[in-house]
C-alpha positions in Angstrom: -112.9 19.9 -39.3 -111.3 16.4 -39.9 -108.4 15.7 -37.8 -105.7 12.8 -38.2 -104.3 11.1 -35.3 -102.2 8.1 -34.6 -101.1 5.7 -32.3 -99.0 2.7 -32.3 -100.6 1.0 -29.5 -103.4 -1.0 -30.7 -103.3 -4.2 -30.3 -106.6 -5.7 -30.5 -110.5 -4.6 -31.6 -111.3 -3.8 -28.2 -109.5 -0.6 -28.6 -110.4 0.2 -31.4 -114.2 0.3 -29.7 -112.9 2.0 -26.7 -111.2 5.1 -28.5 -114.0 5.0 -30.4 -116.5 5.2 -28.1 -114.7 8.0 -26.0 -113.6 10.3 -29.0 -117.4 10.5 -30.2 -118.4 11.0 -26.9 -116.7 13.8 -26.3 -118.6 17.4 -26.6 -118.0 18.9 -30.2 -116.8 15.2 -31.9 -119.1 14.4 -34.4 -117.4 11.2 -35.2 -114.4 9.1 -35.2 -113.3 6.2 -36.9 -110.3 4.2 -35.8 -108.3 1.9 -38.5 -106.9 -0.7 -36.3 -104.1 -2.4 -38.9 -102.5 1.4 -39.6 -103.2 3.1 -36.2 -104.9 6.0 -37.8 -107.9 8.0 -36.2 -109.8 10.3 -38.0 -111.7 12.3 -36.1 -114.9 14.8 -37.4 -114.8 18.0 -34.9 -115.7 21.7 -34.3 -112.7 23.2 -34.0 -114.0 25.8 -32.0 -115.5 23.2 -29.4 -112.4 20.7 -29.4 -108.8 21.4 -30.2 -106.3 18.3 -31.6 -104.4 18.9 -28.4 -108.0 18.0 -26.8 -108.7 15.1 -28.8 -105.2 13.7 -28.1 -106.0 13.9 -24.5 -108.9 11.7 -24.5 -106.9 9.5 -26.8 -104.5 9.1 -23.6 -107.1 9.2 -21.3 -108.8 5.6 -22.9 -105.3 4.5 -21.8 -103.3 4.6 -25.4 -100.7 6.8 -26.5 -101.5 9.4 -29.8 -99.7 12.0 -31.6 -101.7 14.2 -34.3 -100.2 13.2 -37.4 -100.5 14.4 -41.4 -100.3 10.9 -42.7 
């Protein structure tokens, strides 16, 4: 499952890395790519492993706020 978040607090590469690297290392992320200029995450999941709500959380937990998002 492919999930969009976002967040409106990146304000250098160095996040982008950082959210990177703890999205994909979180059990049942298969991948995540972060667009620094738009705020967008995309995040590749099992759905049945990690929830959005989860993948939010880990978001805030690398110390930036997200919101899921449709975009």
């Amino acid at each position: 499952m492919k999930t969009t978040l976002r967040s409106q607090e990146l304000s250098c590469p160095t996040c982008v890395s950082k959210i990177e690297k703890m999205l994909t290392g979180t059990e049942g992320v298969r991948g995540a790519t972060v667009h620094f200029n738009t705020g967008r995450i995309e995040v590749d999941h099992d759905s049945d492993a990690v929830t959005e709500t989860d993948l939010v959380e880990v978001v805030q937990r690398a110390g930036y706020a997200a919101e899921a998002s449709a975009f």
